[in-house]
DSSP file (Angstrom, degrees, kcal/mol; ACC not computed):
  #  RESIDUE AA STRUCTURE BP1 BP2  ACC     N-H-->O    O-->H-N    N-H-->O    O-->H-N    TCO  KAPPA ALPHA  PHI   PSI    X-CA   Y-CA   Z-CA
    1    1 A X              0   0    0      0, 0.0     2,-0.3     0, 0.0     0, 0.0   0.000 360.0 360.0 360.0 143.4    0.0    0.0    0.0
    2    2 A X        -     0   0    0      0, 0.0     2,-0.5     0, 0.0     0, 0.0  -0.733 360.0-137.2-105.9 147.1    1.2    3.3   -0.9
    3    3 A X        -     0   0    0     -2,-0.3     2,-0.2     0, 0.0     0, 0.0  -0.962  14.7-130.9-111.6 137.4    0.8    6.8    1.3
    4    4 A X        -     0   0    0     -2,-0.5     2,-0.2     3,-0.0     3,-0.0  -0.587  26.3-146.3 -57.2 119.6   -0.1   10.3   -0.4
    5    5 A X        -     0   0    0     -2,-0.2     4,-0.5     1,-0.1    -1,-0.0  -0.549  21.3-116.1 -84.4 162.8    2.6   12.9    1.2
    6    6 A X  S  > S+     0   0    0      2,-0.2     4,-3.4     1,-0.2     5,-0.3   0.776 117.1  66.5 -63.3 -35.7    1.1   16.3    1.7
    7    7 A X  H  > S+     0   0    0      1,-0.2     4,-1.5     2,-0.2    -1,-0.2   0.943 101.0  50.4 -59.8 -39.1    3.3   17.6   -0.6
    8    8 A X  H  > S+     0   0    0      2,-0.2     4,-0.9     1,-0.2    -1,-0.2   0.823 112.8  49.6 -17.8 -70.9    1.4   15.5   -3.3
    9    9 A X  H  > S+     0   0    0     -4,-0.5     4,-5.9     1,-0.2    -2,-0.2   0.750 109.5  43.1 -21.9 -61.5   -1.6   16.7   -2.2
   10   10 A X  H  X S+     0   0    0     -4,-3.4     4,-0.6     1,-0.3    -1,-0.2   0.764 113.5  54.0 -81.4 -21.5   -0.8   20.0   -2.2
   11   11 A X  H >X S+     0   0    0     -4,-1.5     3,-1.6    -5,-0.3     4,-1.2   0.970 110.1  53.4 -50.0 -76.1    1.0   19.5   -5.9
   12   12 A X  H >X S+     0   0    0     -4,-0.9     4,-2.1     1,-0.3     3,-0.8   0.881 110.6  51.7 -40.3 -59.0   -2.4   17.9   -7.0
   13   13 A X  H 3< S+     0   0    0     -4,-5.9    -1,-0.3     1,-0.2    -2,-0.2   0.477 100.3  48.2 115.1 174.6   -3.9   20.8   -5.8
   14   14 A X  H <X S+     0   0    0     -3,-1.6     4,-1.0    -4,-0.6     3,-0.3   0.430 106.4  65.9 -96.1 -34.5   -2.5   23.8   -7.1
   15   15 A X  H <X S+     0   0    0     -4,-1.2     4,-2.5    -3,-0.8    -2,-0.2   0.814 105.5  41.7 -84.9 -50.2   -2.7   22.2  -10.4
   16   16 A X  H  X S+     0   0    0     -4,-2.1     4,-1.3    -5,-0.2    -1,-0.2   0.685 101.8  56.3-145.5  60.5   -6.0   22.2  -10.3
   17   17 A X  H  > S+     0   0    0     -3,-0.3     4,-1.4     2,-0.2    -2,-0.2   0.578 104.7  55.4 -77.3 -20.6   -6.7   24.9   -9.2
   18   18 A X  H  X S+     0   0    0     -4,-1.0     4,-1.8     2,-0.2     5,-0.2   0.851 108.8  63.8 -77.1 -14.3   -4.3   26.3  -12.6
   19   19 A X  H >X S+     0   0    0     -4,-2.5     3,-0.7     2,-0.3     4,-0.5   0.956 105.9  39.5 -21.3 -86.6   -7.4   23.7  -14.5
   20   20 A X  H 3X S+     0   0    0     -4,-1.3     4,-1.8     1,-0.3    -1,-0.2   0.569 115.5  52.0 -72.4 -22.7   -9.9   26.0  -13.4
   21   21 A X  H >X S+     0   0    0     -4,-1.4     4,-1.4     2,-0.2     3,-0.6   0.927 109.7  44.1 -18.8 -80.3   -8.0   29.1  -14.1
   22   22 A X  H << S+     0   0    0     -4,-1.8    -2,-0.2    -3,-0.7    -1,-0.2   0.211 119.2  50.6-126.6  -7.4   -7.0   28.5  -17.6
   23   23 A X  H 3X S+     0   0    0     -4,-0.5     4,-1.3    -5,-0.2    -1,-0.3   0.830 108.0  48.9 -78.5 -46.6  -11.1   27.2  -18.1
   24   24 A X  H XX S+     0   0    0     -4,-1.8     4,-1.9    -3,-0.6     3,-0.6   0.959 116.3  47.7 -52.5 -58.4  -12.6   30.4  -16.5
   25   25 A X  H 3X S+     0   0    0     -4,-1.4     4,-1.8     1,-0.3     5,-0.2   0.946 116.9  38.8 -74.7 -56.3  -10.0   32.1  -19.1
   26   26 A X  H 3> S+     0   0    0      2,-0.2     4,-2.5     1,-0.2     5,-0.4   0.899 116.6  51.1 -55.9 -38.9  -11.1   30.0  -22.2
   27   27 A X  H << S+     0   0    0     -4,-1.3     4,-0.4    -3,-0.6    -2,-0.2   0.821 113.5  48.9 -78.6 -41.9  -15.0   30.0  -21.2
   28   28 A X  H  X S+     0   0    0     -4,-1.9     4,-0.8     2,-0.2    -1,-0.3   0.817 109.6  51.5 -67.7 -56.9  -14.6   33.8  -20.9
   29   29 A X  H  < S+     0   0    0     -4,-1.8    -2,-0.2    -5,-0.2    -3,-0.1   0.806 112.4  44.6 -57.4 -51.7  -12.8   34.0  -24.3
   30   30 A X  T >X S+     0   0    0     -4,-2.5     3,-1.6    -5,-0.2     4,-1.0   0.814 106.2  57.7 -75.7 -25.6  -15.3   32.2  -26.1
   31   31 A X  H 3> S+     0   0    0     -4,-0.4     4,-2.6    -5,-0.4     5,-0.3   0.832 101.5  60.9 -74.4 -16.8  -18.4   34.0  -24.5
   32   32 A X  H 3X S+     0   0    0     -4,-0.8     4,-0.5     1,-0.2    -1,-0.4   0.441  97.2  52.5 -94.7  22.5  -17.1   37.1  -25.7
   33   33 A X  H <> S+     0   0    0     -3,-1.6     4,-0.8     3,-0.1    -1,-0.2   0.262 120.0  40.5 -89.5 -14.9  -17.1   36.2  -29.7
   34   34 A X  H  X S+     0   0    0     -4,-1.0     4,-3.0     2,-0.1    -2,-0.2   0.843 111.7  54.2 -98.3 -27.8  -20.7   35.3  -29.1
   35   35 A X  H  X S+     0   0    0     -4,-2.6     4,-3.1     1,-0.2     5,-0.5   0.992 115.6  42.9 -60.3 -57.6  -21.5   38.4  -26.6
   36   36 A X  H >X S+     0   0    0     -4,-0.5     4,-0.6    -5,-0.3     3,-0.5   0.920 107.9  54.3 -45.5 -50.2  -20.1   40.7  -29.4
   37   37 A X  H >X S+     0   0    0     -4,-0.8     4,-2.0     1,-0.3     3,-1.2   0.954 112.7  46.6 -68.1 -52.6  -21.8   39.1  -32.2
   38   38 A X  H 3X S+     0   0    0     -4,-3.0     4,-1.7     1,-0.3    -1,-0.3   0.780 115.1  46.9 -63.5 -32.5  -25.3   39.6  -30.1
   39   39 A X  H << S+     0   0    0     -4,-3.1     4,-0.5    -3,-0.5    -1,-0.3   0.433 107.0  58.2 -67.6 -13.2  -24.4   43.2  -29.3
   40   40 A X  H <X S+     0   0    0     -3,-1.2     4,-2.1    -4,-0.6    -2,-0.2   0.920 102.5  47.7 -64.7 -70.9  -23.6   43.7  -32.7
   41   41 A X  H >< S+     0   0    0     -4,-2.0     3,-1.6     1,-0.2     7,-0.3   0.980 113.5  52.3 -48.1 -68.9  -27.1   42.7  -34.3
   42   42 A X  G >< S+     0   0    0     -4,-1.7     3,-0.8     1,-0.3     4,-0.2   0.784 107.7  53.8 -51.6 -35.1  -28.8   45.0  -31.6
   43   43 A X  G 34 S+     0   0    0     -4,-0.5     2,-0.4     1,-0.4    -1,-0.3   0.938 130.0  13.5 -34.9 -73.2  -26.4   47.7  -32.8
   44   44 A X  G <X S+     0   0    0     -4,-2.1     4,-1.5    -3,-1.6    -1,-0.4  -0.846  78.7 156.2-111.4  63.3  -27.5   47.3  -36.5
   45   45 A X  H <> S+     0   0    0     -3,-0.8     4,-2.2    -2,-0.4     5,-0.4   0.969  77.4  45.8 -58.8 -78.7  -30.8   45.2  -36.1
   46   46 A X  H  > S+     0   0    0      1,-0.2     4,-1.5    -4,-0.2     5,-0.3   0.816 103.3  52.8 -47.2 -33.0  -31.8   46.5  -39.2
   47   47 A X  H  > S+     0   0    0      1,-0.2     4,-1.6    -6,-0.2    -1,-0.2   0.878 118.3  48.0 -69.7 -37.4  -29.0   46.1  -41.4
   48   48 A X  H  X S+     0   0    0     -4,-1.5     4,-1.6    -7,-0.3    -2,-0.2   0.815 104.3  49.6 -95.6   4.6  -29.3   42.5  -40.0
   49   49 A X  H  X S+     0   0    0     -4,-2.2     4,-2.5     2,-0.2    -1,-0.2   0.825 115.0  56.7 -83.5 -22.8  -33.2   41.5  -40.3
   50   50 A X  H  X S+     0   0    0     -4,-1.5     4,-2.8    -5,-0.4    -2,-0.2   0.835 107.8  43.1 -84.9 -21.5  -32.3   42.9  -43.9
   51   51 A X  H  < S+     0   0    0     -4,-1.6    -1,-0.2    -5,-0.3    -2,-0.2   0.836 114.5  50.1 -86.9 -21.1  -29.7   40.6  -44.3
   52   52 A X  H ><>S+     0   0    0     -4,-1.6     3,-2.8     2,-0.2     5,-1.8   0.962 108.6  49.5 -39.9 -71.8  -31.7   37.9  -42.9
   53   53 A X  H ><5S+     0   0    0     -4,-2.5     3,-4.8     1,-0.3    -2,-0.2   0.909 110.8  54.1 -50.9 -50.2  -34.7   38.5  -45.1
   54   54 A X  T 3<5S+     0   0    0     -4,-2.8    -1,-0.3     1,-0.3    -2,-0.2   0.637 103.7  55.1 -68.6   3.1  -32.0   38.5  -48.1
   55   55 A X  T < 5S-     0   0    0     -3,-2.8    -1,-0.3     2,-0.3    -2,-0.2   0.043 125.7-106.0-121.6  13.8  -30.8   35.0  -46.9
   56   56 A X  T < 5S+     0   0    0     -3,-4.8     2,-0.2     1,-0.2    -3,-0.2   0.803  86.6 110.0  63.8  11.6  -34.6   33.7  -47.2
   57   57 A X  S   <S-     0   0    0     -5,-1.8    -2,-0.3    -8,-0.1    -1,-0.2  -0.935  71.3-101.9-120.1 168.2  -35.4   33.5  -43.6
   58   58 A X        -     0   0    0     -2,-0.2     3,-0.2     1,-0.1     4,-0.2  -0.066  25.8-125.9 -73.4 149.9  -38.2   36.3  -41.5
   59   59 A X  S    S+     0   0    0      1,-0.2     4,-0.2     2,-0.1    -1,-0.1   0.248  97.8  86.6 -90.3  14.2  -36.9   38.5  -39.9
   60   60 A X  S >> S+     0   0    0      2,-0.1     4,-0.9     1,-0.1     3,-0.6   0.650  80.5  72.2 -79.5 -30.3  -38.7   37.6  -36.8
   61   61 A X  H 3> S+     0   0    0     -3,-0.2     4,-2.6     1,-0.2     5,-0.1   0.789  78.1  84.5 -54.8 -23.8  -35.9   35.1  -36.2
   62   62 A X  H 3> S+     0   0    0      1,-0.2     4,-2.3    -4,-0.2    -1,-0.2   0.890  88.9  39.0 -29.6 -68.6  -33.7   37.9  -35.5
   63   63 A X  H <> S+     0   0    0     -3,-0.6     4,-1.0    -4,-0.2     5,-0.3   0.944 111.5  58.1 -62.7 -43.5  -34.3   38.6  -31.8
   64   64 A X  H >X S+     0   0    0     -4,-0.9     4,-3.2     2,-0.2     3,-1.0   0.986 110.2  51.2 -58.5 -52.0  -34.6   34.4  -30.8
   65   65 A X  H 3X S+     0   0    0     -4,-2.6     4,-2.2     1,-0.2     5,-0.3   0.917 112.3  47.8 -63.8 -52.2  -30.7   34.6  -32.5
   66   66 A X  H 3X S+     0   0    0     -4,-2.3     4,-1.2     1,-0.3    -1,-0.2   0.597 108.1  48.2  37.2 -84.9  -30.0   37.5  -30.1
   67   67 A X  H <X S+     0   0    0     -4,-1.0     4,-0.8    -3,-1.0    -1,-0.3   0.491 113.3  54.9 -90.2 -30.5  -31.3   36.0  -27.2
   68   68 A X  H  X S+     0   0    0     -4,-3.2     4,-0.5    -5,-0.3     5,-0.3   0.997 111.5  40.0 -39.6 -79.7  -29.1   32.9  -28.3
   69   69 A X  H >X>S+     0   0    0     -4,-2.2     4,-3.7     2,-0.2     3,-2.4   0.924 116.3  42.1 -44.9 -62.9  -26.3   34.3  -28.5
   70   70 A X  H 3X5S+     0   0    0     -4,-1.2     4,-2.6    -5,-0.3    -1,-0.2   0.988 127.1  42.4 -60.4 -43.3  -26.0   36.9  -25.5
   71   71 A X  H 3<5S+     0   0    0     -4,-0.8    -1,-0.3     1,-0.3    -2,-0.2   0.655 110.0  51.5 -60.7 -13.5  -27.7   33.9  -23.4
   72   72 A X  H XX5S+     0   0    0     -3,-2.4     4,-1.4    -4,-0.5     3,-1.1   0.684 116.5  42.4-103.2 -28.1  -25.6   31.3  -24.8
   73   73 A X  H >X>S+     0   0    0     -4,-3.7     4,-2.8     1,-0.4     3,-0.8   0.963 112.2  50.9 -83.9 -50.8  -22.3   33.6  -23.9
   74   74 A X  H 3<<S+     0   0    0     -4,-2.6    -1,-0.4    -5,-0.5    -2,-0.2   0.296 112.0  52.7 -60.6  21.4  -23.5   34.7  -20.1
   75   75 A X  H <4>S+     0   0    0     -3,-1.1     5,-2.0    -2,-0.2     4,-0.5   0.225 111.5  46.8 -81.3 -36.3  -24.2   30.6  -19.7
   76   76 A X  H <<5S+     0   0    0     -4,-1.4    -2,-0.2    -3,-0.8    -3,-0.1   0.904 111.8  49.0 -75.6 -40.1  -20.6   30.1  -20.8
   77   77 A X  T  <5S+     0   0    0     -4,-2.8    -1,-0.1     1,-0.2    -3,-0.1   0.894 117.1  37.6 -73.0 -42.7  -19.2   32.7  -18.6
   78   78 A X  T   <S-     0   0    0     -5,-0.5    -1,-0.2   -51,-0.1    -2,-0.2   0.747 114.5-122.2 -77.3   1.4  -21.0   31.6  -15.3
   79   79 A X  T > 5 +     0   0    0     -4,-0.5     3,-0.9     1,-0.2     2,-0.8   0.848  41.4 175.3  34.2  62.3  -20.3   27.8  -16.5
   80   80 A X  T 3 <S-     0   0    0     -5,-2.0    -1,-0.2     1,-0.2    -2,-0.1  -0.805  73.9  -4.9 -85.7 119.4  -23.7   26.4  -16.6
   81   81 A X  T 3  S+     0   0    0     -2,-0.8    -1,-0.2    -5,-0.0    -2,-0.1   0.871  86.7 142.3  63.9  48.7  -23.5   22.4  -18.3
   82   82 A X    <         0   0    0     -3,-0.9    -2,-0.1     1,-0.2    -3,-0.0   0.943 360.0 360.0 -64.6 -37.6  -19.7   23.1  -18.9
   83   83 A X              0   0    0     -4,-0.2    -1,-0.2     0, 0.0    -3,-0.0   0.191 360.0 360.0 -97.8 360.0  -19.3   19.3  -17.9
């Protein structure tokens, strides 16, 4: 049988605790290319429902993609179903 020193431990960790670090940082990185994109449409909302409409879909979809996005990036940041 083997024993775990503290020093092990404490090795194990610190490591991952740099895990959840360098996840927060990635989770965070990607939720902002979707937070911009949704702050973007609201920006230009028209220029994009017209660019919707030219792509053959309503323009009602607009706002649900929106609400995707900005929701989808604030989910990412607080890490809701990361795992």
């Amino acid at each position: 049988m083997s024993t775990i020193t503290t020093n092990q431990v404490t090795t194990a960790e610190s490591e991952n605790a740099f895990a959840s670090v360098f996840e927060l940082i990635g989770r965070v990185g990607i939720a902002a290319i979707f937070l911009l994109a949704g702050m973007n449409k609201i920006q230009f909302y028209d220029a994009n429902a017209q660019y919707l409409a030219s792509g053959g879909l309503p323009e009602w979809l607009l706002p649900l993609v929106i609400l995707f996005e900005i929701g989808g990036a604030l989910a990412l940041i607080i890490g809701f179903k990361v795992r």
